[in-house]
PDB file of N, CA, C, O and CB in Angstrom:
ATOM      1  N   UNK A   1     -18.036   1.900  -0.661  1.00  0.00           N
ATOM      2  CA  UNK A   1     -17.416   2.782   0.322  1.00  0.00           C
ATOM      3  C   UNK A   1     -17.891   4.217   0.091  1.00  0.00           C
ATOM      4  O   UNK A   1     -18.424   4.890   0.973  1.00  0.00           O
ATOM      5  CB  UNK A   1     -15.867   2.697   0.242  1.00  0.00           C
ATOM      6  N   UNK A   2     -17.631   4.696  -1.326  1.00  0.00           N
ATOM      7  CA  UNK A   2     -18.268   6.005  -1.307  1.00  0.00           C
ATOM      8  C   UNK A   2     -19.325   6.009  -1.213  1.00  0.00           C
ATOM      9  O   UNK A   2     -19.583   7.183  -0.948  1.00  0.00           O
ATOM     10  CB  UNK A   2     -18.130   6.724  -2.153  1.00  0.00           C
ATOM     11  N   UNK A   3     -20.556   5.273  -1.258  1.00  0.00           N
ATOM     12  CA  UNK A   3     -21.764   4.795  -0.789  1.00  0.00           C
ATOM     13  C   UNK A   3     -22.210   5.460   0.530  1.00  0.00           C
ATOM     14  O   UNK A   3     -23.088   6.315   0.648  1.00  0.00           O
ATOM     15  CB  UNK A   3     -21.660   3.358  -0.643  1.00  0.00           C
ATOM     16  N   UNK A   4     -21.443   4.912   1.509  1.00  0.00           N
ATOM     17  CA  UNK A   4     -21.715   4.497   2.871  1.00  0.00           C
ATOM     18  C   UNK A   4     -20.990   6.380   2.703  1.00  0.00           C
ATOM     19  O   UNK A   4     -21.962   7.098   2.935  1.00  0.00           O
ATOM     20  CB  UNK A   4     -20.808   2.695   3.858  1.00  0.00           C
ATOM     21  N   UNK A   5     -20.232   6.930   2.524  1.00  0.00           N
ATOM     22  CA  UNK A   5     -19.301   7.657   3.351  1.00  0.00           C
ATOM     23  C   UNK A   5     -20.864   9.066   2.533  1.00  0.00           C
ATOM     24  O   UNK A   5     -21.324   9.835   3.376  1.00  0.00           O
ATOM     25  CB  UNK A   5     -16.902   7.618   2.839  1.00  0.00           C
ATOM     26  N   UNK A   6     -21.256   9.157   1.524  1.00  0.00           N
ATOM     27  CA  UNK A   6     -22.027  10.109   0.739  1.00  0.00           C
ATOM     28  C   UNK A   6     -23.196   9.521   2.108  1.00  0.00           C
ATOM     29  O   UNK A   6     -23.512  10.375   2.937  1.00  0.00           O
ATOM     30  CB  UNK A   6     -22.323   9.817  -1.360  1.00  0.00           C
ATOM     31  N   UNK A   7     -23.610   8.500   2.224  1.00  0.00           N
ATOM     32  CA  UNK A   7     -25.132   8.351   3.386  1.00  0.00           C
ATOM     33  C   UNK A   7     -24.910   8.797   4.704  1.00  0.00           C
ATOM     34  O   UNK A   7     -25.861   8.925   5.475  1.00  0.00           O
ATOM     35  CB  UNK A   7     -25.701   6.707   3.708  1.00  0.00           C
ATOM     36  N   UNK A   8     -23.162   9.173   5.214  1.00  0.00           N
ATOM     37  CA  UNK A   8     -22.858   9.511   6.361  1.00  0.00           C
ATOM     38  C   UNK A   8     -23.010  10.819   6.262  1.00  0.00           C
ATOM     39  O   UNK A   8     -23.464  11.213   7.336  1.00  0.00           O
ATOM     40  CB  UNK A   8     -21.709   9.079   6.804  1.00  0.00           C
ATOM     41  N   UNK A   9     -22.843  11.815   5.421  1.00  0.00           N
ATOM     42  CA  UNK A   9     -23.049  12.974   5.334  1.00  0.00           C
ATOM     43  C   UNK A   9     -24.431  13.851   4.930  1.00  0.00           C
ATOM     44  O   UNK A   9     -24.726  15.043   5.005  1.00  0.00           O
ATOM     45  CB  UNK A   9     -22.191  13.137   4.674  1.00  0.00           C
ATOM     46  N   UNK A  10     -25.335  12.264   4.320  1.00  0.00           N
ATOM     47  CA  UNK A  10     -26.582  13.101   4.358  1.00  0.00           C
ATOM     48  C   UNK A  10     -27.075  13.053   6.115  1.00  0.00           C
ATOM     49  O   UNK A  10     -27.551  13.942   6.821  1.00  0.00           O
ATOM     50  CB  UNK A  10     -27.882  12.338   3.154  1.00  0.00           C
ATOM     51  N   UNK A  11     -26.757  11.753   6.394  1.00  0.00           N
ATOM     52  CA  UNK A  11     -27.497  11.683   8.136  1.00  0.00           C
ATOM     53  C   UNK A  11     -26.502  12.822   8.939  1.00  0.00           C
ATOM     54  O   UNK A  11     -26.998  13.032  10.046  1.00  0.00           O
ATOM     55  CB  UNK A  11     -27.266   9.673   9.142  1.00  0.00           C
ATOM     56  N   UNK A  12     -25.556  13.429   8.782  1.00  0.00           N
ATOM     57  CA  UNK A  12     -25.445  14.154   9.318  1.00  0.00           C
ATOM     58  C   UNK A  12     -25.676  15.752   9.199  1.00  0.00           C
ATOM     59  O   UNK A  12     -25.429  16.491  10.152  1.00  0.00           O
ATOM     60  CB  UNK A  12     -24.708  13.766   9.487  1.00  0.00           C
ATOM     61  N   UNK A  13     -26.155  16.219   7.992  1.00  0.00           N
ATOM     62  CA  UNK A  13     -26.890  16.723   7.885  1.00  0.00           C
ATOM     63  C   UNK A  13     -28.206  17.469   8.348  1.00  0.00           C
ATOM     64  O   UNK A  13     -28.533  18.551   8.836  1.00  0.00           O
ATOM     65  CB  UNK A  13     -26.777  16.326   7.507  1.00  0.00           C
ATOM     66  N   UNK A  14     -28.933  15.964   7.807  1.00  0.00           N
ATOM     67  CA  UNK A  14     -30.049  15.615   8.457  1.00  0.00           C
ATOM     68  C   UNK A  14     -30.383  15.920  10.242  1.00  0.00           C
ATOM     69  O   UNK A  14     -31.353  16.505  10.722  1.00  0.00           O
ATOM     70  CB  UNK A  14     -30.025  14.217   8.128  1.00  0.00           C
ATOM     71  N   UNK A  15     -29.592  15.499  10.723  1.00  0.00           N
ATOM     72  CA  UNK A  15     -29.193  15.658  12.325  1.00  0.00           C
ATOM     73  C   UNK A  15     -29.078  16.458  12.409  1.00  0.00           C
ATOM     74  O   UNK A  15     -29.968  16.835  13.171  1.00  0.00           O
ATOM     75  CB  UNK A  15     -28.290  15.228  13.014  1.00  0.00           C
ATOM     76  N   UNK A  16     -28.168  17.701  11.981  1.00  0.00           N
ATOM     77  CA  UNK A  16     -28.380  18.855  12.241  1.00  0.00           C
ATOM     78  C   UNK A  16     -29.663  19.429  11.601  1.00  0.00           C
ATOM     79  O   UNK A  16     -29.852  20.570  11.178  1.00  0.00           O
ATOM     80  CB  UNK A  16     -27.290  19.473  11.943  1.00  0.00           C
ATOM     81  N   UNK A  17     -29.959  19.056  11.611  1.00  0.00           N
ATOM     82  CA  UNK A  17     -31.607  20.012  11.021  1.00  0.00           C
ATOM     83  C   UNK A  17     -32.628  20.071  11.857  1.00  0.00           C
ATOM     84  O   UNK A  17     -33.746  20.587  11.880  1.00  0.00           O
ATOM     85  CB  UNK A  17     -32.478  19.370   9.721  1.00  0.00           C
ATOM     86  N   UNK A  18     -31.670  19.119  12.843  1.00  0.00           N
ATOM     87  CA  UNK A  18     -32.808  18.562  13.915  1.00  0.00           C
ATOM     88  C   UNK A  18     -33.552  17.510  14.017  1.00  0.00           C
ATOM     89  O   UNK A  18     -34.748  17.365  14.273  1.00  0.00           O
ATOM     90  CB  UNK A  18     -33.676  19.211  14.013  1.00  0.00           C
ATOM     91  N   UNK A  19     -32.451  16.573  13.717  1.00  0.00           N
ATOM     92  CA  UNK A  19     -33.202  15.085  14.096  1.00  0.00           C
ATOM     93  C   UNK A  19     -31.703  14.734  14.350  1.00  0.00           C
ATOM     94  O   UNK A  19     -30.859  14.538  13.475  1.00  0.00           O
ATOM     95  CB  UNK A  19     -34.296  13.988  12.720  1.00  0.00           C
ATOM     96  N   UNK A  20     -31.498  14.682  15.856  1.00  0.00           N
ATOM     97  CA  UNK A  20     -30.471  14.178  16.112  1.00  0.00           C
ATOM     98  C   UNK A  20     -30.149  12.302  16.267  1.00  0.00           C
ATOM     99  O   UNK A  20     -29.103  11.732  16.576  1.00  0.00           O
ATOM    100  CB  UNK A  20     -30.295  14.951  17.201  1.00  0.00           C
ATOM    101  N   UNK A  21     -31.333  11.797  15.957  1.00  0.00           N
ATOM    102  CA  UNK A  21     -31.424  10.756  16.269  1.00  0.00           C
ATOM    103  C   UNK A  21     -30.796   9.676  15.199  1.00  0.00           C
ATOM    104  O   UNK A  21     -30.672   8.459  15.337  1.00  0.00           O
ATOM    105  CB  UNK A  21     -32.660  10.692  16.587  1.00  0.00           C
ATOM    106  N   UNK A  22     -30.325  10.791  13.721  1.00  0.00           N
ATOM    107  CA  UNK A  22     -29.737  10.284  12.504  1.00  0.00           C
ATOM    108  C   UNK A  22     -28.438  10.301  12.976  1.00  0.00           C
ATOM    109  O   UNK A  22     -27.852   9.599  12.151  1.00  0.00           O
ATOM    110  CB  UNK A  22     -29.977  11.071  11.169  1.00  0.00           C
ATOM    111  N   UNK A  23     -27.649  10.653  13.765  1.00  0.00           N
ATOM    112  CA  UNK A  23     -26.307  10.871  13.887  1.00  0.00           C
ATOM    113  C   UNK A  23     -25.844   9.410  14.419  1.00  0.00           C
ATOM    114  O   UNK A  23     -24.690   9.084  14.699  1.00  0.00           O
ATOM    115  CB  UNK A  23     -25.966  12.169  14.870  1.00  0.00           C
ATOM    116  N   UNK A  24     -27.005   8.610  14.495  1.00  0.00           N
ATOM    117  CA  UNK A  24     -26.416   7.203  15.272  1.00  0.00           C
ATOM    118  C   UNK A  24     -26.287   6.404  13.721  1.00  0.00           C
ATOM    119  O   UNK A  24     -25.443   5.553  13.438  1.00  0.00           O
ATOM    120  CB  UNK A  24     -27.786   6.245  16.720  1.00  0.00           C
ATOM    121  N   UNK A  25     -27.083   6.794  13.056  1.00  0.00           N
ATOM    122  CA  UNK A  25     -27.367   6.624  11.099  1.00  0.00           C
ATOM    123  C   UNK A  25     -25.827   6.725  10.497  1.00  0.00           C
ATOM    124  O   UNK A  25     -25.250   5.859   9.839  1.00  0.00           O
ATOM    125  CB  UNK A  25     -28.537   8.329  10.176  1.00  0.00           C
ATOM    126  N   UNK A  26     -25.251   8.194  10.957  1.00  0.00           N
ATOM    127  CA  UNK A  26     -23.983   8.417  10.517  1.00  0.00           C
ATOM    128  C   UNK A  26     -22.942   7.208  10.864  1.00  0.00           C
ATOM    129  O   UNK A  26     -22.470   6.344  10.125  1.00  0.00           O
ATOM    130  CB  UNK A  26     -23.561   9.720  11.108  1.00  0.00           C
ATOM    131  N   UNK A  27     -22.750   7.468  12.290  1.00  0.00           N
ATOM    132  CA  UNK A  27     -22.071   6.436  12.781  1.00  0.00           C
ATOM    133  C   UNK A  27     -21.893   4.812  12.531  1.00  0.00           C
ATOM    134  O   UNK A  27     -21.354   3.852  13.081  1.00  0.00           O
ATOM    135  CB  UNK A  27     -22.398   6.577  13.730  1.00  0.00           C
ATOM    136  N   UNK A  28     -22.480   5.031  11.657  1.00  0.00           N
ATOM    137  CA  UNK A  28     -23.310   3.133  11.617  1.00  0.00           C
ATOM    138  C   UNK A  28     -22.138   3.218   9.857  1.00  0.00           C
ATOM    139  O   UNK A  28     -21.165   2.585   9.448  1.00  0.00           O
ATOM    140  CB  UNK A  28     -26.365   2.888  11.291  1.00  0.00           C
ATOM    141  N   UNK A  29     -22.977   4.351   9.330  1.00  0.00           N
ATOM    142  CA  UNK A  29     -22.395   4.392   7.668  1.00  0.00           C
ATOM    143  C   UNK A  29     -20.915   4.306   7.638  1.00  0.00           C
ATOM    144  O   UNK A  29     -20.236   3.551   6.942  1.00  0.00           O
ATOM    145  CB  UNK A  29     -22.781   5.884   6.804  1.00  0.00           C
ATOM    146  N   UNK A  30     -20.337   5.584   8.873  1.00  0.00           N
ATOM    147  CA  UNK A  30     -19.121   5.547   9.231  1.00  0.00           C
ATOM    148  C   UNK A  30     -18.074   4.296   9.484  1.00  0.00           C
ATOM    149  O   UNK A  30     -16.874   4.371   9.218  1.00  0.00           O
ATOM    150  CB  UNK A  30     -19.251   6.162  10.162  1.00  0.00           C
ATOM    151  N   UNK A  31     -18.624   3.309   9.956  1.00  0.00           N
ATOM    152  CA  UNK A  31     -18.307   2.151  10.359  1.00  0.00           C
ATOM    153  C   UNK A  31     -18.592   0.965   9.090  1.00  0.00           C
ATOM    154  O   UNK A  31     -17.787   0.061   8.866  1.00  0.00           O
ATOM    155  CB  UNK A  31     -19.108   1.967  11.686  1.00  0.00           C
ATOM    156  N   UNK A  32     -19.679   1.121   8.439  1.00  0.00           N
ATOM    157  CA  UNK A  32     -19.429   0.303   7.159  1.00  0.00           C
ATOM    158  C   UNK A  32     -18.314   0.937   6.108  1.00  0.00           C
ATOM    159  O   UNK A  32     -17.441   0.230   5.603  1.00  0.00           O
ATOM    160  CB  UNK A  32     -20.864   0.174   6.375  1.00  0.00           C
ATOM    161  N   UNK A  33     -18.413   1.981   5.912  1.00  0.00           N
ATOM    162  CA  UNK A  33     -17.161   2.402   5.332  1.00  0.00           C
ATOM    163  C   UNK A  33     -15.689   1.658   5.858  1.00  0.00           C
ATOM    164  O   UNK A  33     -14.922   0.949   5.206  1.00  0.00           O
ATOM    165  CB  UNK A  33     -17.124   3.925   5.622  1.00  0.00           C
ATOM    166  N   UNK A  34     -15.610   2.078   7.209  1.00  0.00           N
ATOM    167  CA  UNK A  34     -14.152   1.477   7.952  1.00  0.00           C
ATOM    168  C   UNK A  34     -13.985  -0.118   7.634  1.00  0.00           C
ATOM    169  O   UNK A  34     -12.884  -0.628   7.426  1.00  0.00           O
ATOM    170  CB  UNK A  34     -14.215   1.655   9.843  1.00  0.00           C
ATOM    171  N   UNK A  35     -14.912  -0.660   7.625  1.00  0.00           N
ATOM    172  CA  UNK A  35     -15.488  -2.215   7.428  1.00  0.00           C
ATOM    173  C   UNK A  35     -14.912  -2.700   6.038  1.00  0.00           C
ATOM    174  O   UNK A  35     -14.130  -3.625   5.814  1.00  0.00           O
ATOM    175  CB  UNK A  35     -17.331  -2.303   7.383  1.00  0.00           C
ATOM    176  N   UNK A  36     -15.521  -1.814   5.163  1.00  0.00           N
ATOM    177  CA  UNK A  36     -14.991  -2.149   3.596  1.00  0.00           C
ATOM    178  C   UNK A  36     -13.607  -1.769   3.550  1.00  0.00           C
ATOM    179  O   UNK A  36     -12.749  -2.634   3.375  1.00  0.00           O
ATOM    180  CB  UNK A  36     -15.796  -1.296   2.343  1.00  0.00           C
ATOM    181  N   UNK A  37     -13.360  -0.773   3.664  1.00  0.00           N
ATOM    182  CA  UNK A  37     -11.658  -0.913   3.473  1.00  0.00           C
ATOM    183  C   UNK A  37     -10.667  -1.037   4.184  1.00  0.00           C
ATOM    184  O   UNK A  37      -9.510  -0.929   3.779  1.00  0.00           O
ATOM    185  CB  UNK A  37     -11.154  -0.109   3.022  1.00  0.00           C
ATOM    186  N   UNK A  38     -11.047  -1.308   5.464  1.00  0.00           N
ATOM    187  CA  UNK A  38     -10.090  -1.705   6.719  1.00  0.00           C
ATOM    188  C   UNK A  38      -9.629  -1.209   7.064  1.00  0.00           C
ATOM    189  O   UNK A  38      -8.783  -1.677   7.826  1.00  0.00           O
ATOM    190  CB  UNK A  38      -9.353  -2.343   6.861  1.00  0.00           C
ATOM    191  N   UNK A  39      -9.702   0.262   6.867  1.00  0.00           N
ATOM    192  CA  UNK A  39      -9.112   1.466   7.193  1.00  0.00           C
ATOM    193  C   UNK A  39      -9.347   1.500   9.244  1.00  0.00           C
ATOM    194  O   UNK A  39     -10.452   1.699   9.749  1.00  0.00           O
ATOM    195  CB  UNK A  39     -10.083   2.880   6.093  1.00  0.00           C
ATOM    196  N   UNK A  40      -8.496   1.343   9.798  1.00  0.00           N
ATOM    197  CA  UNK A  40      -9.283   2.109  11.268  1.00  0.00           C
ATOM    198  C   UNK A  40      -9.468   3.320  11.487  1.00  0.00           C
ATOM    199  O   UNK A  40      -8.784   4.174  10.922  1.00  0.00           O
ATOM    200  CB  UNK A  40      -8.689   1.947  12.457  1.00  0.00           C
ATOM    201  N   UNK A  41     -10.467   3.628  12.384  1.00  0.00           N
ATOM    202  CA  UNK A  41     -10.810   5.071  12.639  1.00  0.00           C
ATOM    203  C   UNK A  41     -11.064   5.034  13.948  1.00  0.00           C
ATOM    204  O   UNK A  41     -12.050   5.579  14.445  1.00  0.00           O
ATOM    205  CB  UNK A  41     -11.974   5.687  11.856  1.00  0.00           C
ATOM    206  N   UNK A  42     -10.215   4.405  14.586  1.00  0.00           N
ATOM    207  CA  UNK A  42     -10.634   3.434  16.143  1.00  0.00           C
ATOM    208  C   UNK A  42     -10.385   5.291  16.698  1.00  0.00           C
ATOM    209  O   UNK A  42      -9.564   6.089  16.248  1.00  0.00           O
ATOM    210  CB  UNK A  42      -9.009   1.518  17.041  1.00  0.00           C
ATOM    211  N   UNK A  43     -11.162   5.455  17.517  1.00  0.00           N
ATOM    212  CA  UNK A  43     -10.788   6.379  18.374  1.00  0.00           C
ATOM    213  C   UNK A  43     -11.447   7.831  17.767  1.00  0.00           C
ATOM    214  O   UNK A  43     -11.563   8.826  18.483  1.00  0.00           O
ATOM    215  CB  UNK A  43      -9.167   6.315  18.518  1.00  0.00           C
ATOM    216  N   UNK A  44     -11.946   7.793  16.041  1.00  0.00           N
ATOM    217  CA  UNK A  44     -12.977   9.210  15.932  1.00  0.00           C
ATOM    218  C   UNK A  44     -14.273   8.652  16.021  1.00  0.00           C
ATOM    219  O   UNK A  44     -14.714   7.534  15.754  1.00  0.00           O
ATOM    220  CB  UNK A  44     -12.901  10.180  14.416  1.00  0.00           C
ATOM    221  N   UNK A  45     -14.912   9.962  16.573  1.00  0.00           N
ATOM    222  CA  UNK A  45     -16.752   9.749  16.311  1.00  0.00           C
ATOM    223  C   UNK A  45     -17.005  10.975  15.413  1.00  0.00           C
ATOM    224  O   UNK A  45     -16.241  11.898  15.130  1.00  0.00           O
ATOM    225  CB  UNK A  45     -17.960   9.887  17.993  1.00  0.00           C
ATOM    226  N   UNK A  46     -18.323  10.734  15.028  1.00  0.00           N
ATOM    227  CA  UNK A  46     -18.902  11.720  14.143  1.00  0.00           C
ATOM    228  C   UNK A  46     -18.712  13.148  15.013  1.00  0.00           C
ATOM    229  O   UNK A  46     -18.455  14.238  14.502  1.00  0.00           O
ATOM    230  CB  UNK A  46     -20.571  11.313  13.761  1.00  0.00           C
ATOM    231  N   UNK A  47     -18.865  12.932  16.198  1.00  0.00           N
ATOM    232  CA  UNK A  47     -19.049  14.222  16.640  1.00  0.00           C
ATOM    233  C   UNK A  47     -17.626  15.112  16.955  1.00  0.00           C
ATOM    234  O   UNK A  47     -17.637  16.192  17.546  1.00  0.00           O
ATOM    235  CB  UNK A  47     -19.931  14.073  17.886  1.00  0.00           C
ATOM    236  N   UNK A  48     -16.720  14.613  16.573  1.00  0.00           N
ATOM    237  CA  UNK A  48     -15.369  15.095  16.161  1.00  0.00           C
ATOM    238  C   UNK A  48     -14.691  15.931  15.005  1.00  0.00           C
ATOM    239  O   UNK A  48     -13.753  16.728  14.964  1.00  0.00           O
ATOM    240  CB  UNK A  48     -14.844  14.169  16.085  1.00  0.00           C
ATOM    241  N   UNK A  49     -15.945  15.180  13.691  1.00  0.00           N
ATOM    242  CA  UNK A  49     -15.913  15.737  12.319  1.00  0.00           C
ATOM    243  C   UNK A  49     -16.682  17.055  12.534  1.00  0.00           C
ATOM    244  O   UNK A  49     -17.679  17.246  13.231  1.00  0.00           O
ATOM    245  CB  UNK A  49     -16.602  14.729  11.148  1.00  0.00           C
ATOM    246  N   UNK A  50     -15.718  18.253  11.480  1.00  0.00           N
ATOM    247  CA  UNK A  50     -16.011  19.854  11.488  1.00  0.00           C
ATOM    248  C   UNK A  50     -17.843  19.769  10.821  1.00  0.00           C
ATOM    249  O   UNK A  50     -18.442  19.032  10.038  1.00  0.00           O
ATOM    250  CB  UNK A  50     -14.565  20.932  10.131  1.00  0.00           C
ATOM    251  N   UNK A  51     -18.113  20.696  11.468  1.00  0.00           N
ATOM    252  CA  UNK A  51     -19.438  21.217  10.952  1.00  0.00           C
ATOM    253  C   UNK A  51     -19.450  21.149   9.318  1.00  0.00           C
ATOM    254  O   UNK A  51     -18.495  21.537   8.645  1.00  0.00           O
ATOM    255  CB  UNK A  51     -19.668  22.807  11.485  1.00  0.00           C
ATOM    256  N   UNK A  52     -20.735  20.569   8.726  1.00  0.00           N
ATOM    257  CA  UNK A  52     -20.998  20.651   6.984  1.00  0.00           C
ATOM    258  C   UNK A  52     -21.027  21.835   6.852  1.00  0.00           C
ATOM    259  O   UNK A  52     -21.276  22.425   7.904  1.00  0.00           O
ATOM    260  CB  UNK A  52     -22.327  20.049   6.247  1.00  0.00           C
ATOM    261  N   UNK A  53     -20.804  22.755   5.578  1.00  0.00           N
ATOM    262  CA  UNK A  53     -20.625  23.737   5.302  1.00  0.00           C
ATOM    263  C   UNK A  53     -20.027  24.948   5.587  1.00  0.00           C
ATOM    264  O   UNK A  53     -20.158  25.898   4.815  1.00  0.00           O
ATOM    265  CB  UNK A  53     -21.204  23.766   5.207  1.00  0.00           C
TER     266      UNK A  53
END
């Protein structure tokens, strides 16, 4: 889980740097995270979460 949730924050990152095409990367990590601990997150997207830094 902390796996997936540390690879969601490099692709989003990343995306902002200008490769927006990683933010579908995030979303994916985002969702294996939710996956492993069954947590729902039905209803956020990445693009909801505050700006890194």
């Amino acid at each position: 889980v902390a796996r997936e949730v540390q690879n969601m924050f490099w692709y989003l990152r990343a995306a902002a740097d200008g490769n927006p095409r990683l933010t579908e990367d995030a979303e994916r990590s985002l969702w294996v995270a939710r996956a492993l601990t069954g947590v729902s997150v039905q209803g956020i997207t990445t693009q909801q979460l505050k700006p890194l830094g």
